[in-house]
C-alpha positions as YAML, in Angstrom:
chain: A
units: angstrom
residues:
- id: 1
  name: UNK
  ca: [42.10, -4.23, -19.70]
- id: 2
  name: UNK
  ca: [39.14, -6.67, -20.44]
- id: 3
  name: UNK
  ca: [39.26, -7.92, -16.44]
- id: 4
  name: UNK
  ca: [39.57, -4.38, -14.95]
- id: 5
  name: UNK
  ca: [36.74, -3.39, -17.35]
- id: 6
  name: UNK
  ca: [34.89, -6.49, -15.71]
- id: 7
  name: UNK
  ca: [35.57, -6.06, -12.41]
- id: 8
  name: UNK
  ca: [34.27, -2.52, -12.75]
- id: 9
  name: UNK
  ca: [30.87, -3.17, -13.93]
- id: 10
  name: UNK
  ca: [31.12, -6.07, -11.17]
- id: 11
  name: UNK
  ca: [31.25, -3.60, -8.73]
- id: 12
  name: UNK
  ca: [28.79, -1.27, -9.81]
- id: 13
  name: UNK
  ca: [26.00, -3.71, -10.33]
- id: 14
  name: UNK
  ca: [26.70, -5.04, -7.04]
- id: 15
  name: UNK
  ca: [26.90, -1.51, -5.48]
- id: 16
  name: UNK
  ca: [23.96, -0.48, -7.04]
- id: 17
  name: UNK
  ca: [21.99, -3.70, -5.70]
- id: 18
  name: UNK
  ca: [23.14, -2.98, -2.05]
- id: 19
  name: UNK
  ca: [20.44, -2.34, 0.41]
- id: 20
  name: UNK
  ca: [17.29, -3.78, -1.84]
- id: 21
  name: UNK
  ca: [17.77, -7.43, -1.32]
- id: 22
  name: UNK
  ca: [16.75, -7.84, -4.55]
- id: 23
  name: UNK
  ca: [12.92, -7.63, -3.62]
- id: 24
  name: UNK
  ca: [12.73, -3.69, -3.79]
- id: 25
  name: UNK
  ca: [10.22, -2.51, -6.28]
- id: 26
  name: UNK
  ca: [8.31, 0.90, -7.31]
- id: 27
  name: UNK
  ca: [4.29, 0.48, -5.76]
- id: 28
  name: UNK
  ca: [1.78, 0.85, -8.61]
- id: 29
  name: UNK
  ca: [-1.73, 2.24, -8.22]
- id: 30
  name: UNK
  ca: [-3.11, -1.59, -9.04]
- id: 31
  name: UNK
  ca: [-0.41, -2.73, -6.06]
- id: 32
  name: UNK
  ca: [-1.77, 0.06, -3.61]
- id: 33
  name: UNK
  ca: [-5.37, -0.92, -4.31]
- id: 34
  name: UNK
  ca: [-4.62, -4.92, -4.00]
- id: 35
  name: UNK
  ca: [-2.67, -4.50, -1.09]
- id: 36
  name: UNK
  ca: [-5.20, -2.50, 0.74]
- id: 37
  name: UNK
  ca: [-7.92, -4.77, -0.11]
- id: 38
  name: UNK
  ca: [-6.19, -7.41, 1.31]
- id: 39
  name: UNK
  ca: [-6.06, -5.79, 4.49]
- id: 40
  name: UNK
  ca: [-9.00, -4.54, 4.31]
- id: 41
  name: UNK
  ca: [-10.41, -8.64, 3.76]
- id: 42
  name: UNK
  ca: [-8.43, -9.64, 6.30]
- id: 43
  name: UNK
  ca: [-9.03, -7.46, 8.86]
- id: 44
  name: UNK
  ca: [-12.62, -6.14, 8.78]
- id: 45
  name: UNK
  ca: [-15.54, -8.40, 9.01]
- id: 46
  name: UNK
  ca: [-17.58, -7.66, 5.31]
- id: 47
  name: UNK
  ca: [-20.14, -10.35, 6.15]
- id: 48
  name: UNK
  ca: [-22.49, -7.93, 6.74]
- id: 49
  name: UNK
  ca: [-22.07, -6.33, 3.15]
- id: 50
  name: UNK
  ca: [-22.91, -9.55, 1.55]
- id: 51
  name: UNK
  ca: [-26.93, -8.56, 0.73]
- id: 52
  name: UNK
  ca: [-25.91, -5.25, 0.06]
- id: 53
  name: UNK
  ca: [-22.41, -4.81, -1.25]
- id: 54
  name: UNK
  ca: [-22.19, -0.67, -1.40]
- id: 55
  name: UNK
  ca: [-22.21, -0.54, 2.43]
- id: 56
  name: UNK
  ca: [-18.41, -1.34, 2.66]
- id: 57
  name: UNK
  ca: [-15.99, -0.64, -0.44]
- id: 58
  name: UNK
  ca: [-12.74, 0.46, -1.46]
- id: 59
  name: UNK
  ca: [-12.06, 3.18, -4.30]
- id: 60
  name: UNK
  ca: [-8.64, 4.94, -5.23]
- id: 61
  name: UNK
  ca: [-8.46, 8.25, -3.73]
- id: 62
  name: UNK
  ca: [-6.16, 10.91, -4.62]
- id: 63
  name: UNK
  ca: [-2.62, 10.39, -5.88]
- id: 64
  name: UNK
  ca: [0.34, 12.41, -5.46]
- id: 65
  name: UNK
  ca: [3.76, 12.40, -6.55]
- id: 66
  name: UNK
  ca: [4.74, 10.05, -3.74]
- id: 67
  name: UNK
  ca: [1.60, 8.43, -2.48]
- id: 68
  name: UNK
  ca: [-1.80, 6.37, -3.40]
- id: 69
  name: UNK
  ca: [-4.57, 7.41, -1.05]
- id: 70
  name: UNK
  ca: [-7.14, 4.20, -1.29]
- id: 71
  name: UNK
  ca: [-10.27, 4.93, 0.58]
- id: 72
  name: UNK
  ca: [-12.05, 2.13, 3.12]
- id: 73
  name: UNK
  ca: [-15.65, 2.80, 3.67]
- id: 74
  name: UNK
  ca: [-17.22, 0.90, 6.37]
- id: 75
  name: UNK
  ca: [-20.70, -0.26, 7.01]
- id: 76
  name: UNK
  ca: [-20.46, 2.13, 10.08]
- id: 77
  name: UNK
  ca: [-20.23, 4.96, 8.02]
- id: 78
  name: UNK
  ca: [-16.67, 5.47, 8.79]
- id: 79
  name: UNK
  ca: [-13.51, 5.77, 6.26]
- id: 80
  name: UNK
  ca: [-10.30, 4.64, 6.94]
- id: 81
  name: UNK
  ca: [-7.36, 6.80, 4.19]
- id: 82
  name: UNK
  ca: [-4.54, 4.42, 3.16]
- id: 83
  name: UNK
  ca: [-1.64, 6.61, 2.21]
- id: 84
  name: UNK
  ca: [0.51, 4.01, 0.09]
- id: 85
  name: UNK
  ca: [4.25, 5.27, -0.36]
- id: 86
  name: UNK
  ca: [5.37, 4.58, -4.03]
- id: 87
  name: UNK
  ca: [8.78, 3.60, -3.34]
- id: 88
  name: UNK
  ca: [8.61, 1.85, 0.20]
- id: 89
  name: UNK
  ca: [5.45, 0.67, 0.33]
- id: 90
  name: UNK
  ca: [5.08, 1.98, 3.88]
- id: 91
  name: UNK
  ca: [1.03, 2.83, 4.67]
- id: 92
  name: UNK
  ca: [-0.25, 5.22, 6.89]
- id: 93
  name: UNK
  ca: [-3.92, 4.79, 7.78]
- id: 94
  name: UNK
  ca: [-6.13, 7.40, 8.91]
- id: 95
  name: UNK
  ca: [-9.40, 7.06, 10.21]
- id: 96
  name: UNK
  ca: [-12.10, 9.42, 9.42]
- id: 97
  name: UNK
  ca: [-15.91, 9.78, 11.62]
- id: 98
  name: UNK
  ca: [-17.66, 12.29, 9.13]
- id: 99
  name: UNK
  ca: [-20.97, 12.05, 11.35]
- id: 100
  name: UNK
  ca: [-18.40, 13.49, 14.39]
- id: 101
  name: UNK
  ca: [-16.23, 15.10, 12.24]
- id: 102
  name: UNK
  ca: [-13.35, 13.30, 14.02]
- id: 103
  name: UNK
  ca: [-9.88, 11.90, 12.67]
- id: 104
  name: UNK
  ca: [-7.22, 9.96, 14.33]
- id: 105
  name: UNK
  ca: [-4.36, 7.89, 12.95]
- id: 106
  name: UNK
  ca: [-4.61, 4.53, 13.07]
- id: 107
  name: UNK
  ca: [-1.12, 2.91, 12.65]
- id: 108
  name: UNK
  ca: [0.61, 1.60, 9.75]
- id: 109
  name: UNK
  ca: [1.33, -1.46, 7.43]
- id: 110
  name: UNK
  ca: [3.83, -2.35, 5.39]
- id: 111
  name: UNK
  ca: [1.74, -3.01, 1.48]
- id: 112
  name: UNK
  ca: [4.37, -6.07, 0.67]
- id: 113
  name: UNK
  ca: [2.80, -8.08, 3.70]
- id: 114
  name: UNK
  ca: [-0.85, -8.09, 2.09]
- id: 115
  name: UNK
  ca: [0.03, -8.66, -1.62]
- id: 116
  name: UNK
  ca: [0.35, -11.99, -3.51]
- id: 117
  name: UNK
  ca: [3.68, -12.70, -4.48]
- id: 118
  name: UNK
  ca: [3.43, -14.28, -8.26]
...
């Protein structure tokens, strides 16, 4: 009885571990924001924000029951939306020209590349 009882919970743990590789986790809102900065370092040239930092910043936008909206503001004038999914960590980007009122998606990243693993 003990070994069925064993290999039962066996199986479930290792059923329930299927598909996540062990590295799956839930995204937090300090995760989104990290992540995006990251990106944001890495991909965007801030020198020109170093004598005058509020040209270019990131701030947490809106959250919803699935996603983190973090909010790129360029020293062009222009905002680029991260949508951060909670579970996958899957970001959609969105680009936003208030002065031509245009937006236009601009790709996506996955928020596990651009976060420090500790």
């Amino acid at each position: 009885m003990k070994r069925s009882a064993f290999i039962f919970v066996l199986t479930v743990f290792f059923l329930s571990s299927c598909g996540t590789n062990g590295t799956k986790r839930e995204i937090t809102a300090e995760m989104a924001y990290e992540g995006v900065g990251n990106y944001c370092h890495s991909t965007y040239d801030w020198s020109i924000a170093e004598s005058n930092p509020s040209i270019m910043h990131l701030e947490m936008g809106e959250e919803t029951d699935s996603t983190y909206q973090v909010v790129f503001r360029s020293y062009t004038g222009a905002f680029v939306n991260f949508y951060v999914d909670k579970t996958s960590g899957t970001t959609r980007m969105e680009e936003y020209v208030p002065t031509l009122d245009i937006r236009s998606e601009a790709g996506t990243i996955d928020i596990f590349d651009y976060l420090e693993t500790k």
